[in-house]
C-alpha positions, 0 to 999 in steps of 0.5 A: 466503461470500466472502473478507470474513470472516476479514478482520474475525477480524484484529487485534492493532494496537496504539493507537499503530499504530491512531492512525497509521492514523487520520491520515487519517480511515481506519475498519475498517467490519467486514467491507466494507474500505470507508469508507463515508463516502469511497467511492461505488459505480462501474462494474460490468462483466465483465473480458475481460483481466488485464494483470497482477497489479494491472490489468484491462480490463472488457468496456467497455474501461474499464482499472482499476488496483486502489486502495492494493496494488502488484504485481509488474512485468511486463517492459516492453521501452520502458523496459528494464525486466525483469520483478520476481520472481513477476510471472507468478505475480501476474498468473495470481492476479488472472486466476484470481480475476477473468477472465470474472466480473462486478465492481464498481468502489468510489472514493475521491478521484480516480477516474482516473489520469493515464493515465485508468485507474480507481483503484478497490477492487474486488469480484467480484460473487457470483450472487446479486448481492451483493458477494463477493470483496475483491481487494486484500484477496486478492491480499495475502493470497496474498502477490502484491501489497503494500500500497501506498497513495496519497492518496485511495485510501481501503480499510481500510489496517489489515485489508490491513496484518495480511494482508501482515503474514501472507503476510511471516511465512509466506513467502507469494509475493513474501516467499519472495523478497530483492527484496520483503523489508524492508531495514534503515535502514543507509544503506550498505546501502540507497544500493543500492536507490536510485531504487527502491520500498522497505519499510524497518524500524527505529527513529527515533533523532531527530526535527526539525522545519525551518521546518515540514518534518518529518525522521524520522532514523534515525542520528545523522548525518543528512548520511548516515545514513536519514531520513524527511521530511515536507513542510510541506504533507504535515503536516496529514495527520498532525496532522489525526488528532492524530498528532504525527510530532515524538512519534515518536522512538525509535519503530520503525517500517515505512515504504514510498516511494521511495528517493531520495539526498538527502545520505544515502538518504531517502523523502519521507512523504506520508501516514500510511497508508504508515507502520506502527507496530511498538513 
């Protein structure tokens, strides 16, 4: 059997954290990782080449980007830009896991990128032809990549959400290490990981809603202090599960985005799967 079983074993979500989930319409459909509703099978095609721990090329030359985790960047001389910490290690999991074996492409929302690569959950193809390894699911679990949804990329965000929470309690991979850990929502702390993808852990002390964009403050001084915006347009995301993010506060809460400075640091939220419920 593959790695599809211990998937389904996860649980202990809270109803809170599960509605959250939900906001976009998101199922745990048992052991697949798939909405069925949402995702239609793509390519197969054995992989020739893994350029890092969340890409690959089929034999086609079709290039797919793994839907919904993120991982590792590998060093990139254009932008001098250095390699982030177990880059090396990531991209040697993916080629372990997937080189030379024949997989299949799952989609959901846009196929393509705007570079043409396929955004896709991703399954290698057992010898009796049936759907074996999940890999997103894989490579969290190894503690090699993170999660890290975008609209549309639909996968079962709960199960990848209790694998990371897994690696990160036992220091699998990227959590042995302060680059990837969860930062705290103090803002002089934070305005250092600015212009930077970030996870950020704490409690929303209170929330606002300003001509219908939504602010999720995490100190007293929002001219300074942590905040979390939705925009107007974002918001029928969240109330389209009958999640309210104006009920939110005192929550504490896990959300991952990017870190701009705008008065003091904020992430602008834009869907629900990049928000964890803790308490």
């Amino acid at each position: 059997m593959g790695v599809f079983g211990d998937y389904q074993k996860q649980g202990g979500l809270t109803r809170r954290k599960a509605l959250v989930l939900g906001a976009a319409g998101l199922t745990v459909f048992g052991a697949t990782g798939l909405r069925a509703a949402d995702m239609k099978p793509g390519e197969t095609g054995r992989v020739i080449r893994v350029i890092d721990g969340d890409s690959f090329v089929l034999e086609d030359g079709l290039i797919i980007r793994l839907a919904g985790i993120e991982a590792p960047r590998t060093a990139l001389k254009s932008k001098k830009r250095e390699a982030w910490p177990f880059a090396g290690e990531s991209r040697a999991a993916l080629s372990g896991l997937i080189n030379k074996r024949e997989v299949q492409l799952f989609y959901g929302g846009e196929s393509r990128d705007r570079y043409g690569r396929a955004v896709a959950q991703v399954y290698t193809i057992a010898a009796n032809g049936q759907r074996d390894i999940w890999i997103q699911a894989e490579m969290v679990r190894l503690g090699l990549a993170r999660v890290m949804p975008w609209p549309g990329e639909y996968a079962d965000i709960a199960a990848l959400y209790a694998l990371e929470a897994e690696a990160r309690e036992k220091g699998r991979g990227i959590w042995s290490d302060p680059f990837y850990a969860p930062r705290s929502p103090d803002p002089n702390a934070l305005a250092q990981f600015v212009d930077s993808v970030q996870i950020v852990e704490g409690i929303i002390t209170s929330v606002a809603d300003v001509r219908g964009q939504i602010y999720l403050n995490f100190g007293a001084d929002y001219r300074t202090d942590f905040t979390v915006a939705i925009a107007k347009k974002n918001v029928k995301r969240f109330t389209a599960g009958n999640i309210d993010p104006l009920a939110l506060e005192g929550a504490k809460v896990r959300v991952r985005g990017w870190v701009e400075l705008i008065n003091g640091p904020m992430i602008w939220l834009n869907q629900p799967e990049r928000l964890e419920i803790l308490s």
